[in-house]
C-alpha positions as protocol buffer text, in pm:
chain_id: "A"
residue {
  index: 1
  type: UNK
  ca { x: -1386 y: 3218 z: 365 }
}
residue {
  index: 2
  type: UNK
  ca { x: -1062 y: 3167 z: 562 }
}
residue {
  index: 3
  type: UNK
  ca { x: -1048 y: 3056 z: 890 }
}
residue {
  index: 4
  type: UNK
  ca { x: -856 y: 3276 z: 1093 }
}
residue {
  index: 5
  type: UNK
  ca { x: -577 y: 3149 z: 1331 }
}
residue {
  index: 6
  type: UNK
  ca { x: -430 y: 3342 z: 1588 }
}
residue {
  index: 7
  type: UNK
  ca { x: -51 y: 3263 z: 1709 }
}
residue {
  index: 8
  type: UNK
  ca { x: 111 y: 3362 z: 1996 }
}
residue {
  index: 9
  type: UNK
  ca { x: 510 y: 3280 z: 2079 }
}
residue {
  index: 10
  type: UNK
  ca { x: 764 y: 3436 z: 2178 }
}
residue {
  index: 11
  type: UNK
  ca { x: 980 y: 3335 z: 1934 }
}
residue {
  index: 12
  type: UNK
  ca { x: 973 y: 3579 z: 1636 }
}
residue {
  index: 13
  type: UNK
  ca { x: 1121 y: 3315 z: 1402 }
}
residue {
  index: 14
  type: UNK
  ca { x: 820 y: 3093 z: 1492 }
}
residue {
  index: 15
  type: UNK
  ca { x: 569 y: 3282 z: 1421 }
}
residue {
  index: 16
  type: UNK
  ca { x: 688 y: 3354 z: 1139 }
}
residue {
  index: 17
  type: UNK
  ca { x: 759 y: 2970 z: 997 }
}
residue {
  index: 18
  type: UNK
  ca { x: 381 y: 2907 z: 1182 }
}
residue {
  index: 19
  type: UNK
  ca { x: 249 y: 3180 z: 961 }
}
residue {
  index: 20
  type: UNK
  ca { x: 389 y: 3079 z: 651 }
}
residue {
  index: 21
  type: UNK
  ca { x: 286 y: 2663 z: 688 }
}
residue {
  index: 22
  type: UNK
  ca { x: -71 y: 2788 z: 783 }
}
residue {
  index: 23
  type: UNK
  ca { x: -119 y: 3049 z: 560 }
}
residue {
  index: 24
  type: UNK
  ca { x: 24 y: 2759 z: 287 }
}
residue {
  index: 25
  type: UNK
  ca { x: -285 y: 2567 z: 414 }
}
residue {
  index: 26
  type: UNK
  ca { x: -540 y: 2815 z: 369 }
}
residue {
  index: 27
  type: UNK
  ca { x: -554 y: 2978 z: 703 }
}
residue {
  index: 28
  type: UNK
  ca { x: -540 y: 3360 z: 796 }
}
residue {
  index: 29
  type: UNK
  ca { x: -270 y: 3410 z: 1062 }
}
residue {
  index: 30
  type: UNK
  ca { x: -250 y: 3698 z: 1339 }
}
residue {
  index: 31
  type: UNK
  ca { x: 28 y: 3692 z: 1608 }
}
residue {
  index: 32
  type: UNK
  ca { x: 114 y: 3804 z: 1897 }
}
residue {
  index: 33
  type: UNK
  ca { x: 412 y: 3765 z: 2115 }
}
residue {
  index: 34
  type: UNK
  ca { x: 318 y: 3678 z: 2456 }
}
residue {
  index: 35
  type: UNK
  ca { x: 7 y: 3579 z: 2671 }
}
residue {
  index: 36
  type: UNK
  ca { x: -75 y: 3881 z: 2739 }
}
residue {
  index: 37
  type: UNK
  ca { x: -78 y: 4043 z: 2385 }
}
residue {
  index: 38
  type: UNK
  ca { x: -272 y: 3784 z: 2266 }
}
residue {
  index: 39
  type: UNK
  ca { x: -591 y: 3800 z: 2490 }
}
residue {
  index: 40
  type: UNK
  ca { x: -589 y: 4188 z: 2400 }
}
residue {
  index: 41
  type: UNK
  ca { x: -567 y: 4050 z: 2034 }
}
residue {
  index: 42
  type: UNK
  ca { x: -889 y: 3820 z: 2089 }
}
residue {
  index: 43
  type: UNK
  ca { x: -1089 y: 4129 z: 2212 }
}
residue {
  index: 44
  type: UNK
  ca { x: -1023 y: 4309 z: 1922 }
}
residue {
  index: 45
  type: UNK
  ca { x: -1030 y: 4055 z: 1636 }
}
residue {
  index: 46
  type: UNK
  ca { x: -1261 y: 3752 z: 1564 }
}
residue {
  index: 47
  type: UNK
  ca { x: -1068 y: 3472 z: 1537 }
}
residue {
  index: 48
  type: UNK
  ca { x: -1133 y: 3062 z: 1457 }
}
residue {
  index: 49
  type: UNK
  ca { x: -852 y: 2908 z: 1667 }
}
residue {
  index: 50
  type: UNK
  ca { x: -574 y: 2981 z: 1923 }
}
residue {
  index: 51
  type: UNK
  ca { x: -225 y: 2847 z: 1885 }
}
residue {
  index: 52
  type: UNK
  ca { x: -28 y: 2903 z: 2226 }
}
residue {
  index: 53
  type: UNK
  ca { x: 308 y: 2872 z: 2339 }
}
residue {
  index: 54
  type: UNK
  ca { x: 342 y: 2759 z: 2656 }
}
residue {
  index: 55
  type: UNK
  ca { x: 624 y: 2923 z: 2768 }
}
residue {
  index: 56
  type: UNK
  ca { x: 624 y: 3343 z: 2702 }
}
residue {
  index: 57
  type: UNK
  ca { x: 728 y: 3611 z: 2912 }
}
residue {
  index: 58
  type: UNK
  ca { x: 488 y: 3851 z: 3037 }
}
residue {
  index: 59
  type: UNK
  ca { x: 173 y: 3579 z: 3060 }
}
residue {
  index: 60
  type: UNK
  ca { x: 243 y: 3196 z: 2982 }
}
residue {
  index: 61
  type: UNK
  ca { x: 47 y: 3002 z: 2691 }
}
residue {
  index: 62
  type: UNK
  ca { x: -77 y: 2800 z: 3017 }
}
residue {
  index: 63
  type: UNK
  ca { x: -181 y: 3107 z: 3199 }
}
residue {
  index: 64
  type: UNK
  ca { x: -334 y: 3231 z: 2841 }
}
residue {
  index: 65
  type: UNK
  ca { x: -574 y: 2929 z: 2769 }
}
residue {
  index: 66
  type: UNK
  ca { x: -722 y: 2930 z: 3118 }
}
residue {
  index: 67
  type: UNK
  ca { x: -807 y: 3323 z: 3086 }
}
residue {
  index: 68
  type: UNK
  ca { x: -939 y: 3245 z: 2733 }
}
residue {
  index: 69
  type: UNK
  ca { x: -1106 y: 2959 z: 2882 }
}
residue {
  index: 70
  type: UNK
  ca { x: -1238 y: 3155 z: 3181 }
}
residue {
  index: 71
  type: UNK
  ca { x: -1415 y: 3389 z: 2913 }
}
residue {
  index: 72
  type: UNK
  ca { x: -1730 y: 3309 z: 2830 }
}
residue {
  index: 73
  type: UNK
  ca { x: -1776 y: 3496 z: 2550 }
}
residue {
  index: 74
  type: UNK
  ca { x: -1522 y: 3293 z: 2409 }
}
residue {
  index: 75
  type: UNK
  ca { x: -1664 y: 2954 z: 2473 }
}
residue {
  index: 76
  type: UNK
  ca { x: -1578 y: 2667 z: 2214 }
}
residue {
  index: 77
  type: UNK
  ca { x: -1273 y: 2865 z: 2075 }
}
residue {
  index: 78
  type: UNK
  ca { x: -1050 y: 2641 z: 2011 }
}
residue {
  index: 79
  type: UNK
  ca { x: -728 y: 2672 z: 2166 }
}
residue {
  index: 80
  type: UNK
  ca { x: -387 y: 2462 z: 2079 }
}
residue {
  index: 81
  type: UNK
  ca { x: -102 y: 2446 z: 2331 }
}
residue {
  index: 82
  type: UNK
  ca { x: 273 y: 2462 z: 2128 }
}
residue {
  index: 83
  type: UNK
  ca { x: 543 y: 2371 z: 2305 }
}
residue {
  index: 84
  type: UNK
  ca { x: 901 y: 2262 z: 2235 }
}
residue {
  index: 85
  type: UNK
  ca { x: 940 y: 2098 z: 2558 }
}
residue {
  index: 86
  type: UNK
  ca { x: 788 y: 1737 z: 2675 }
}
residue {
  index: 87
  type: UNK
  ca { x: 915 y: 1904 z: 3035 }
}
residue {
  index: 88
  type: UNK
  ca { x: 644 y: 2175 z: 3077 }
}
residue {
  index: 89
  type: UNK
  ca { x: 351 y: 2057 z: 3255 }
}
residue {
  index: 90
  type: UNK
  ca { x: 52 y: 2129 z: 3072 }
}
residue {
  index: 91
  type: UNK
  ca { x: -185 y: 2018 z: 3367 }
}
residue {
  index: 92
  type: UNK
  ca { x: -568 y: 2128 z: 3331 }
}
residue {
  index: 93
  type: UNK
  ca { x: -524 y: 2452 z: 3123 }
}
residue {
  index: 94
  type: UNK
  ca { x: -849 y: 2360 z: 2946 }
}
residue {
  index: 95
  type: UNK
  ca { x: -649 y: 2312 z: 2603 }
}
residue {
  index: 96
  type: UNK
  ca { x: -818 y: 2147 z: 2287 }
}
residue {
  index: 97
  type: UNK
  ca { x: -465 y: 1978 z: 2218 }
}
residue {
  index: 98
  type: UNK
  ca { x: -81 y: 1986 z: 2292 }
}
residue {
  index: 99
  type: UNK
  ca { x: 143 y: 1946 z: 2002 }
}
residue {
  index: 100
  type: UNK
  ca { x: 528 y: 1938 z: 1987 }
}
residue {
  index: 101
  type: UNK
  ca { x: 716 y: 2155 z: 1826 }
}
residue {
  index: 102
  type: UNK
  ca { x: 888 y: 1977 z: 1542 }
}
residue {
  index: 103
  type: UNK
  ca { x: 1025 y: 2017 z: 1199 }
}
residue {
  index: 104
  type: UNK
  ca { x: 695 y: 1871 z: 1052 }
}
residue {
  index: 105
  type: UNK
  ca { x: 392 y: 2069 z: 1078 }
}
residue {
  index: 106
  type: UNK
  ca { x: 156 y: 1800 z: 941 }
}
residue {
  index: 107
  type: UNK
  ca { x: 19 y: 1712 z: 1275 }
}
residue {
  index: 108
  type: UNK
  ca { x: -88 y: 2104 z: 1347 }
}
residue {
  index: 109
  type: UNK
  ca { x: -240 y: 2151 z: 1056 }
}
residue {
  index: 110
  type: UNK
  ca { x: -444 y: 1842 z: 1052 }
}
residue {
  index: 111
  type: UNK
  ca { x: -547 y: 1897 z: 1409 }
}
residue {
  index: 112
  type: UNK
  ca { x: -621 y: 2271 z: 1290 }
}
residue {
  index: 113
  type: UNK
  ca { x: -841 y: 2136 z: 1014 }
}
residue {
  index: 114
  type: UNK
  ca { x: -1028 y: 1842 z: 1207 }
}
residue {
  index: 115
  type: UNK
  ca { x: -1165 y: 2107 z: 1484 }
}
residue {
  index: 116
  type: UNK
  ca { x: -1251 y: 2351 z: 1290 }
}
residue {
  index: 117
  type: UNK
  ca { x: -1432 y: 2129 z: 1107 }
}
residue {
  index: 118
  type: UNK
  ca { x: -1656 y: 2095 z: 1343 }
}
């Protein structure tokens, strides 16, 4: 069975691209497009892992992850902060792992695959 990733970014292009390299890897993908859409998301669907971007409008990846984190019925979820900024200060969000945003996508999907191996 496929392991289920949810996305969350603003960016409509990146979700889509994210979609595409993890569904290419065997993953199911749902997105959302902010914070805020996304914790609504997790209520409704089951899902293996979080991908955040840290910066959205309406409720920040950062914000996000320490609501999901906060949660307890969604303890050990794994949660992924994506950013395309080395500026944004990822602090003590409670995040599995931050990743870069970058043309190469090996690095997510490896991370992906060696927590959710778990």
């Amino acid at each position: 069975m496929n392991k289920t990733v949810l996305i969350a970014d603003d960016s409509r292009l990146m979700r889509m691209v994210l979609a595409k390299v993890l569904q290419d890897a065997g993953f199911s993908v749902i997105s959302a497009s902010n914070g805020q859409q996304a914790l609504s998301t997790l209520r409704q669907h089951q899902v293996d892992a979080v991908i955040l971007d840290a910066v959205m409008p309406e409720l920040d990846g950062l914000e996000a992850c320490r609501q999901i984190r906060a949660d307890t019925s969604l303890a050990g979820l794994p949660v992924f902060i994506f950013t395309g900024s080395i500026s944004v200060v990822v602090g003590d969000c409670g995040a599995d792992q931050v990743l870069y945003k970058k043309p190469d996508f090996t690095e997510l999907i490896g991370a992906l695959n060696q927590r959710l191996a778990r």
